[in-house]
Every structure is written in C-alpha cells, then in structure tokens.
C-alpha positions in Angstrom: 40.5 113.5 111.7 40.4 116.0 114.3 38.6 115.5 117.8 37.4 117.9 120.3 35.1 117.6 123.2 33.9 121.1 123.6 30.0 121.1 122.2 30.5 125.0 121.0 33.3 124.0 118.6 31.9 119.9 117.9 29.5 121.6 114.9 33.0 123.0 113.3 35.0 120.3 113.3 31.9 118.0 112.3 32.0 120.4 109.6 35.5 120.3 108.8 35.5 116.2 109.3 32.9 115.9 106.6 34.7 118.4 104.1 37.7 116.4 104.3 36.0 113.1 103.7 33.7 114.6 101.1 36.9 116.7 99.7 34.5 119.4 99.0 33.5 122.1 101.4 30.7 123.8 99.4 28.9 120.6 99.4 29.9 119.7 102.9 28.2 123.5 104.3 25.1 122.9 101.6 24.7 119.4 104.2 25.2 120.9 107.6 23.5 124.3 106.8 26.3 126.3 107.0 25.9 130.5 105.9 27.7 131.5 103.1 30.2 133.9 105.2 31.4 130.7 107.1 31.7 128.9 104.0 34.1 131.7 102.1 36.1 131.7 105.5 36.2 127.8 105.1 37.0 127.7 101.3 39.9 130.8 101.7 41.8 128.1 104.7 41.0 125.1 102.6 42.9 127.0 99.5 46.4 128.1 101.3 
C-alpha cells in the first residue's frame, strides 16, 4: 500500500490503492471518476 501526505497526489494513490485491492483498474477509475486518458496511462503501467 502506498502512503503519501501531499493532498495533490492523495486522489492518485487512492486511485492506485483501490486498483490494487480491486485488481482491476478499469473498474477502480469507473468508481473514482477517473477520464479515460488517465485510465489508458494507468492500464499501459499496470501491464509492464
């Protein structure tokens, strides 16, 4: 789980918190109403 105190960058790693529990990130940006550019960005990290 990954922690940060900086409110600019809490939203992203709440993001990337819940991908990792849900192991999805499409439905994971569907819940925090995340665009779809963000959400390709997020998919092409989560694949490599």
């Amino acid at each position: 789980m990954i922690n940060n105190t900086n409110p600019i960058i809490r939203h992203s790693v709440g993001l990337l918190n819940l991908a990792e529990e849900l192991g999805n990130v499409s439905k994971s940006c569907k819940i925090m109403g995340v665009n779809r550019c963000l959400k390709r960005y997020l998919l092409s990290l989560s694949r490599t």
